[in-house]
N, C-alpha and C positions, 0 to 999 in steps of 0.2 A: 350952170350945170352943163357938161358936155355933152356930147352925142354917148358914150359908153355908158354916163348915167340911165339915159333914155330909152339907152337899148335895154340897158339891165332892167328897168323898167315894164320894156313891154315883154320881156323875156317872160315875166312873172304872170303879168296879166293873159298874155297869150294861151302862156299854159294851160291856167286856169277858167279860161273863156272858150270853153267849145263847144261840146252835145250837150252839158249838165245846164248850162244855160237856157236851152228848146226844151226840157225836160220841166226847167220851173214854172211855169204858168199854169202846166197840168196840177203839178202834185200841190201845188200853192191855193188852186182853184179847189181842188178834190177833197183839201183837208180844213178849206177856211182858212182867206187869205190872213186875219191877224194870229191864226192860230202858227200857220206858217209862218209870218214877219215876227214873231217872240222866237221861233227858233232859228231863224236866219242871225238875228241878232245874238243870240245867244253863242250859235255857232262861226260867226263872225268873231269875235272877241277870241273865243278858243282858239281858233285856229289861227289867229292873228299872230298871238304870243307864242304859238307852237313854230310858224316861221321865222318868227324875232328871235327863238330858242336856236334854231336851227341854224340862224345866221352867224350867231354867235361861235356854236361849235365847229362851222369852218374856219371862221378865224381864229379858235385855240387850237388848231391841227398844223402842224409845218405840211405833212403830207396831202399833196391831193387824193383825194376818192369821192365815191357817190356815194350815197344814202346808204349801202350794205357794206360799203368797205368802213365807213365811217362806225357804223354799227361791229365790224368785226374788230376795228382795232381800238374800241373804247369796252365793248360787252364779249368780248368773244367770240368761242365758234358756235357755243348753244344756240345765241341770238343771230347769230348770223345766219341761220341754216333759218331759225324763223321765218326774218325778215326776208331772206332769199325767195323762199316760196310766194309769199304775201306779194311781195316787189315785183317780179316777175311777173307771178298772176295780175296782180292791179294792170301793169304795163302790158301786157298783151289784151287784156281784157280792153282798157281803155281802147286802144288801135281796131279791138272787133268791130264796138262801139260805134266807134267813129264811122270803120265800113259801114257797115247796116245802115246807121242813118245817111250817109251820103246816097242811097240810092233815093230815097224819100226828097233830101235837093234836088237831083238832078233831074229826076223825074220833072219837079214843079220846073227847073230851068227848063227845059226841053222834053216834053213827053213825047214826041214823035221817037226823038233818039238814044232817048233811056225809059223807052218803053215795060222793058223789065227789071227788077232789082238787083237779080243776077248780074247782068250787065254793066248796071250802072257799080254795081260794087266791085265787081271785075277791073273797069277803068278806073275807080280811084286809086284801088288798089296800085296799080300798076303803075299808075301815075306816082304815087306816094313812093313808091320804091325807088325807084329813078332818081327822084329829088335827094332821097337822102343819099345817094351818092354826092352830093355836092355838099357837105358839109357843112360846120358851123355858121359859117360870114349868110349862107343861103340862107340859113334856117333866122337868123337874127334881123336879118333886113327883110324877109317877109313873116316879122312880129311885127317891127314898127310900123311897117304898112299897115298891118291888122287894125292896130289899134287906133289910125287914123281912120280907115275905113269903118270901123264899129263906132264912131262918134257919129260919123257921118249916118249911116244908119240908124242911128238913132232917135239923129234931131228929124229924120226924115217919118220916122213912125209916128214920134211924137206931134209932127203938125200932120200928120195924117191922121191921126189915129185920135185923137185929143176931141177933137167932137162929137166922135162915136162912146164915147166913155159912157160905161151907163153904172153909177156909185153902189147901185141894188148887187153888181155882181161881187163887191169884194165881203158884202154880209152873212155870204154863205157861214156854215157849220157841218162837216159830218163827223162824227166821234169815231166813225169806224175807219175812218182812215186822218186821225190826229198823227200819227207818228212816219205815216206816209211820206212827208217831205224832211224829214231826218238826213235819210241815206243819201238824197241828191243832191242837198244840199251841204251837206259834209264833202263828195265828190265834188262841187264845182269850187269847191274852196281850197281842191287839193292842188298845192304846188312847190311842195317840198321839194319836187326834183330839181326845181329851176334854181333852186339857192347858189348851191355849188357852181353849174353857171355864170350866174350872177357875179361871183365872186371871179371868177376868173377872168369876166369882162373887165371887172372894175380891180384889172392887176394894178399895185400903186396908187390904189382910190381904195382902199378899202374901207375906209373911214364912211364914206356914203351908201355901204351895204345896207344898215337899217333902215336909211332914207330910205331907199329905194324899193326898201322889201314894204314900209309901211305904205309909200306913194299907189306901189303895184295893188296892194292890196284894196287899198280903200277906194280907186278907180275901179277896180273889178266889182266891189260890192256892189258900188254909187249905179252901174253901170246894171248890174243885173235886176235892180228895183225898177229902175224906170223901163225898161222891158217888159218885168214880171208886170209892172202899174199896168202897162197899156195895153199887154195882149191879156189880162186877164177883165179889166174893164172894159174892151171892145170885144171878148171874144164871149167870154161870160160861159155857160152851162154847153154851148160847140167848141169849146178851148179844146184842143186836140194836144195827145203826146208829143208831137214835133212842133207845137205852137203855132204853126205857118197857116196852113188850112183852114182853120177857125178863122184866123185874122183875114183872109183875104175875101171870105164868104161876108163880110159885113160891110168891110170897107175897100174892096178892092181896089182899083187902079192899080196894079200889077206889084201891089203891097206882098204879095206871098213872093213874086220872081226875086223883087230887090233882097227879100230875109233870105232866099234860095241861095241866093248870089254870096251873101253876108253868112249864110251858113256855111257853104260848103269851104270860103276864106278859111273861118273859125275852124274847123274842124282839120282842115287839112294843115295848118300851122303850127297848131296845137299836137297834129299826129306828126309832124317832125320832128318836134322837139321830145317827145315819149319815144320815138324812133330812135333818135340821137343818143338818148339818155341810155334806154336799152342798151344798144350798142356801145357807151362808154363803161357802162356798167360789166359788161359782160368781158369786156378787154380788159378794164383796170385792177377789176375787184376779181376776178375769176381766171384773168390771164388767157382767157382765148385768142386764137391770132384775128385781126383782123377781118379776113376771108368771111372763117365761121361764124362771127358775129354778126357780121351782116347777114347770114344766109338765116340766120336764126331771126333775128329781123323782120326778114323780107318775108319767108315762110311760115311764121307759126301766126300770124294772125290771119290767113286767108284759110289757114284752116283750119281755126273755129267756127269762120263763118260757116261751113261746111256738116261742123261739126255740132255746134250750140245752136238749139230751137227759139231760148229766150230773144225775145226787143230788147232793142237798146236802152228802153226805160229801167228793166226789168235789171239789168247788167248793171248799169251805173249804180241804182239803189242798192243793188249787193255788195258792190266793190264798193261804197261808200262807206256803207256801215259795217261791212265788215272787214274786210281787207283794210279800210281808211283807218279805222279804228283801230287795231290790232296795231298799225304801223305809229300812228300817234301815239298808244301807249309806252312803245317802246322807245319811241323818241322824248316821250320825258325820261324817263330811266338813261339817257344817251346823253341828254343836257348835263341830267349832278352827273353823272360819270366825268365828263368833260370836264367840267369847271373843279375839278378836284384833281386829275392828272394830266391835261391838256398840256401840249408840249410851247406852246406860243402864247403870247401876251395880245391878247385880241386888242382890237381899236375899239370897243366897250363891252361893258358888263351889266348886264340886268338883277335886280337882287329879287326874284318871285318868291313869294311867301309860298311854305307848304302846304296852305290849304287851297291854293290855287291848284297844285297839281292833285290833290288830292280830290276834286272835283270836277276837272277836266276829264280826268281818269275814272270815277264813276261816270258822267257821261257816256264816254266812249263803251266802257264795260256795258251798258245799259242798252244804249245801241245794237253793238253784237248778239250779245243774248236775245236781245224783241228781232229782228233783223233773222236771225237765225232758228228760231223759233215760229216764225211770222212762215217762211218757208217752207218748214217741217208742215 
């Protein structure tokens, strides 16, 4: 397999690897970790085949687009105007996200110099805008970095952390908060954006789109369990929203710097690729010039920070389950559309049975409704 494999690879997992990762050992710990590992798993699987769907449908399109163009020229403008909203929101929301918790990195990297949150979200910000000036090849070769780096911190928790374990913390139960790890974990599974991507890495390889999509996916799982394992078995009843702080109170040796370090990676690579995406979306599917797309970019996420009171906990779980949701539904309805008028002969086809999607879809529906209600 080549390097374009690889990339396309960590294209997926990058995506997918960034705040909702810091987010799971809280909501995993709060709701009872096997309560949450049945719906991880559950929610694995969904959304496994909602990418494999997805994969599909770029390769029965001659045209390129994203996620809403792809939506308007299979479902229309109804749907289109949907998902426009939901898309956008998801995507700016995610980049709030991403600020907000990066001041809580930087912090732990340097408190002398990111003394305040302000500040530190100020600089990533600003940092983050900059970069995606440099386009695609930038944002691709610092995924495959990512994902070498996220090994490496891993095996480093793991023999750090490994003899602090203590098995009484993953027997917890609260019923009141059972459906608590839904939404973020829904979010950390989302990365339908990268598909399209994917595919246009793998120009003339299209054939190893599903590899790649299943590769990405199943490393991101593999990858979040043994994290979730270790900072909730070392950190136990101090497991904090950000993960970091608990962990380093038990087992320190500068165990929170190196996750600092490995966070703010995750989060700023992950916010390029959601930059980029934005930005292609807003050019291809909506025909804005270049200029304005950027500026829409660069500016609408520093002014939510501005503007939204909610954590970063609090955002992902809503974008999860309800914006994830709403978007997944309509992406099964976007699949049979597809496979009944799609203009190209994909390099394969999956035959899903309909009560597959007719469960995925109450899911999802179930979700929104608790999620939006939970709210209220």
């Amino acid at each position: 397999m080549n390097k374009s494999f690889w990339y396309a690879v960590s294209i997926l997992s990058g995506t997918m690897i960034g705040v909702g990762m810091f987010a799971l050992p809280y909501v995993f710990y709060k709701a009872g970790f096997f309560v949450a590992l049945l719906q991880f798993v559950v929610l694995f699987f969904a959304m496994l085949v909602l990418h494999l769907m997805m994969s599909e449908v770029v390769l029965r399109t001659r045209q390129k687009h994203r996620f809403v163009g792809y939506v308007e020229y299979y479902l229309g403008n109804g749907a289109k105007r949907i998902v426009t909203v939901t898309n956008i929101l998801t995507v700016a929301g995610t980049l709030l996200a991403y600020i907000l918790v990066s001041g809580i990195f930087l912090k732990v990297i340097n408190e002398s110099l990111f003394s305040s949150s302000e500040k530190s979200q100020v600089f990533f910000w600003l940092l983050m805008s900059f970069i995606v000036f440099l386009g695609i090849k930038t944002v691709k070769k610092a995924e495959f970095l990512f994902v070498v780096f996220l090994a490496v911190f891993l095996a480093v928790l793991f023999v750090d952390g490994k003899d602090y374990i203590n098995f009484n913390n993953f027997l917890t139960f609260n019923p009141k908060d059972f459906f608590l790890p839904y939404g973020a974990i829904l979010y950390s599974f989302a990365g339908i954006s990268a598909v399209p991507v994917m595919r246009d890495m793998l120009f003339r390889q299209e054939k190893k789109l599903k590899k790649a999509v299943a590769f990405g996916f199943f490393v991101s799982a593999l990858f979040y369990l043994v994290f979730v394992s270790v900072v909730v078995g070392v950190s136990g009843k101090i497991v904090t929203e950000d993960a970091l702080s608990g962990l380093d109170a038990v087992v320190g040796n500068g165990i929170a710097f190196l996750g600092a370090v490995f966070g703010i990676f995750a989060v700023a690579t992950s916010y390029l690729i959601y930059a980029f995406y934005l930005k292609q979306t807003l050019m291809y599917d909506f025909k804005l010039k270049e200029n304005l797309s950027l500026a829409f970019v660069v500016l609408v996420p520093i002014f939510l920070v501005y503007t939204i009171s909610s954590g970063f906990l609090d955002v992902i779980i809503f974008l999860g389950a309800v914006f994830g949701g709403i978007e997944s539904i309509v992406l099964i309805a976007l699949y049979k559309k597809a496979k009944k008028i799609g203009d190209r002969k994909p390099e394969y086809s999956f035959n899903i049975p309909n009560v597959v999607f007719l469960v995925m879809s109450l899911i999802f529906v179930f979700g929104i409704v608790y999620e939006i209600f939970y709210n209220l």
